[in-house]
C-alpha positions as CSV (number, residue, x, y, z in Angstrom):
1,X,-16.0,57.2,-1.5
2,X,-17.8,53.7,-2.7
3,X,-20.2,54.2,0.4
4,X,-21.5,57.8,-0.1
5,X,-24.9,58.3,-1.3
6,X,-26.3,58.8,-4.4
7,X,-23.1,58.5,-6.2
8,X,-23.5,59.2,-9.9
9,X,-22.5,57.2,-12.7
10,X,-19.3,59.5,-13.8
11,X,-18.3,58.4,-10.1
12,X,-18.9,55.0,-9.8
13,X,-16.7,54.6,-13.1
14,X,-13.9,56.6,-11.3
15,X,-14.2,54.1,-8.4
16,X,-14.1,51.0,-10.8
17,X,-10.7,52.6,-12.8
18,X,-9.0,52.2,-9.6
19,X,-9.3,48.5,-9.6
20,X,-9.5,48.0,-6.3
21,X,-11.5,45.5,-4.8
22,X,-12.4,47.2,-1.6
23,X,-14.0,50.2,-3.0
24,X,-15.7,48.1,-6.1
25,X,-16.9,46.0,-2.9
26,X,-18.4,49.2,-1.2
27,X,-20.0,50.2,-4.4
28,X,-21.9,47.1,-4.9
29,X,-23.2,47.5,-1.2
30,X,-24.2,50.9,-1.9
31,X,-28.0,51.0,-2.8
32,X,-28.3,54.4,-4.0
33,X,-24.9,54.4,-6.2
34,X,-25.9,54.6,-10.0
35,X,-24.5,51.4,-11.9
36,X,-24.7,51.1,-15.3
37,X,-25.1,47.6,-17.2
38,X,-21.8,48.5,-18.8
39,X,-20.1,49.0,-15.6
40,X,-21.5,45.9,-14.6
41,X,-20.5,43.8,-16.9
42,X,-16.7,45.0,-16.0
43,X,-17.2,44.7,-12.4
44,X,-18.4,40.7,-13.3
45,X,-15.1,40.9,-15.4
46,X,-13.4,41.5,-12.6
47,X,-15.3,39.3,-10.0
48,X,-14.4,36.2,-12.0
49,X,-10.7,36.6,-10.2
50,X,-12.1,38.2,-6.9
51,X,-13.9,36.1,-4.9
52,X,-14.1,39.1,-2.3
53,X,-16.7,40.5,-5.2
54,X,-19.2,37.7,-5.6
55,X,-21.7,37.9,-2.2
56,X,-21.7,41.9,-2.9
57,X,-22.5,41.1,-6.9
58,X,-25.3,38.5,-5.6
59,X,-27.0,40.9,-2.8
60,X,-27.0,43.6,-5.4
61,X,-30.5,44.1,-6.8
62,X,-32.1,44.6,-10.4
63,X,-29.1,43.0,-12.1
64,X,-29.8,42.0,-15.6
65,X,-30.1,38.8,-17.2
66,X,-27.2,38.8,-19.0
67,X,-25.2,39.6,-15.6
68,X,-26.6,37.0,-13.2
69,X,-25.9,34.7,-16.2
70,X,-22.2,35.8,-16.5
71,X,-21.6,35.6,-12.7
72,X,-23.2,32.5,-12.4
73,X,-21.0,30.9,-14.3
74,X,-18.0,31.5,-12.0
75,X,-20.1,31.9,-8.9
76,X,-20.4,28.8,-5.9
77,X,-23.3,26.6,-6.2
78,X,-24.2,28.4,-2.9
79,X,-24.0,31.4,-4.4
80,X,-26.1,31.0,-7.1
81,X,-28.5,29.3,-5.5
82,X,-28.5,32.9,-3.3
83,X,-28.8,34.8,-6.4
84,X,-31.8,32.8,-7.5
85,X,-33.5,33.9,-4.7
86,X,-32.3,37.1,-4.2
87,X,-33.1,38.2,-7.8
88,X,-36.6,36.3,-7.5
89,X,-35.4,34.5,-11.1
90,X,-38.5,32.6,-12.7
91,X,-38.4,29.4,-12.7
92,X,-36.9,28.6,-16.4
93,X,-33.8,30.7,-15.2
94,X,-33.3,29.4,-12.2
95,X,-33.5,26.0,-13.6
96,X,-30.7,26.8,-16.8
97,X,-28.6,28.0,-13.6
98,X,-28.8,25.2,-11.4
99,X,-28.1,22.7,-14.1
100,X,-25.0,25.0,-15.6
101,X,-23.6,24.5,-12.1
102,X,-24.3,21.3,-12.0
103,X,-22.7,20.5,-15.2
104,X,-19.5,22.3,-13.4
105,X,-19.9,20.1,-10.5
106,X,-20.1,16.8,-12.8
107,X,-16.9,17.9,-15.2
108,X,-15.0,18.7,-11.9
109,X,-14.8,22.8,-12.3
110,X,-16.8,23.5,-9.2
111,X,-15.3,21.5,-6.6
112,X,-17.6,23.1,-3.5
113,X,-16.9,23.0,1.0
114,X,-18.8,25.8,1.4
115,X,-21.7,25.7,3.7
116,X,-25.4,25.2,1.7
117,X,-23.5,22.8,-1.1
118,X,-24.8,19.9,0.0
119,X,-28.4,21.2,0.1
120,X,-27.8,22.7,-3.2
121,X,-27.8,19.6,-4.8
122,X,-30.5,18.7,-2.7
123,X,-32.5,21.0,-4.0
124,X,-31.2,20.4,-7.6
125,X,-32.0,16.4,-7.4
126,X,-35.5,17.6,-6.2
127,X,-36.6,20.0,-8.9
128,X,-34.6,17.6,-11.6
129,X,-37.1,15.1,-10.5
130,X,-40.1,16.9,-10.1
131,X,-39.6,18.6,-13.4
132,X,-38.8,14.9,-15.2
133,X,-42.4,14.2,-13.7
134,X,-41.7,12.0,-10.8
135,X,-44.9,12.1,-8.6
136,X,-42.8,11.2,-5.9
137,X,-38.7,11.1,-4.4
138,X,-36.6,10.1,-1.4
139,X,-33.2,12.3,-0.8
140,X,-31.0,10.7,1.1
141,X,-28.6,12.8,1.9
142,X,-25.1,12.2,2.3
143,X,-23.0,11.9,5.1
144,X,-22.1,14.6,6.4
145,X,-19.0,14.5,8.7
146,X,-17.9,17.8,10.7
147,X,-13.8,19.0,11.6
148,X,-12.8,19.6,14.9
C-alpha cells in the first residue's frame, strides 16, 4: 500500500500504526505520499531503533529542520553527511551537524565502518580548518587497510 500514489495523509497514518518497518520504508520512498511533520516526527521516533529507516528518511525531500536535526542525531556520519547534501542545508546547519557527529565520534557514541567515514572526517577537519581561518591545510589521511 506504502508505494501507491498519491496516498493521502489519513493513509499514510494507517501505514505508520502498523509499525512495520517495511511499509514505513515504502512510504518514505514514495514521492507523492502526503507526510505530515507530525507523522514525521514518529517515523524519526521510530528510525532511532531501525536502521532499515535511515537512508529512506535521508533521500526523502523537504524534511524540516527540526527532523534532519532529530535524525541526525542517531544517523551515521555517512549518513548525515548524505543528508547535508541531499537537503541542500546552508552552511551554518551543515556545520552544527557535522560537529554534533563529531562530538559522538570523540565521546565514543558513533563508533563508524561504514564506507564514506573516513572521508567524512576528512571533510570535517577541512571545513573546521577553513572556518578557524587557516589559509592553508594538509590531510593526511589515514591508513586505510581493506579485508579479504
Amino acid at each position: 500500500m506504502g508505494r501507491r500514489g498519491n496516498l493521502v495523509e489519513s493513509v499514510v497514518d494507517a501505514v505508520l500504526a502498523m509499525r512495520r518497518v517495511s511499509p514505513i520504508a515504502a512510504l518514505l520512498r514514495n514521492r507523492t505520499a502526503r507526510i505530515s511533520d507530525d507523522t514525521l516526527d514518529a517515523i524519526a521516533a521510530i528510525a532511532s531503533g531501525a536502521a532499515e529507516l535511515h537512508q529512506p528518511l535521508v533521500d526523502r525531500e523537504n524534511l524540516p529542520v527540526r527532523i534532519i536535526r532529530r535524525i541526525a542525531s542517531f544517523l551515521s556520519a555517512a549518513l548525515v553527511e548524505a543528508l547535508i547534501e541531499r537537503q541542500l542545508l546552508n552552511d551554518e546547519l551543515g556545520g552544527e551537524l557535522r560537529r554534533a557527529v563529531r562530538r559522538r565520534i570523540d565521546r565514543g557514541d558513533l563508533v563508524e565502518d561504514q564506507p564514506g567515514y573516513e572521508a567524512f572526517l576528512i571533510t570535517l577537519d577541512h571545513q573546521t580548518c577553513w572556518s578557524s581561518g587557516f589559509e592553508e591545510m594538509t590531510v593526511t589521511p589515514p591508513i586505510l587497510t581493506s579485508t579479504v
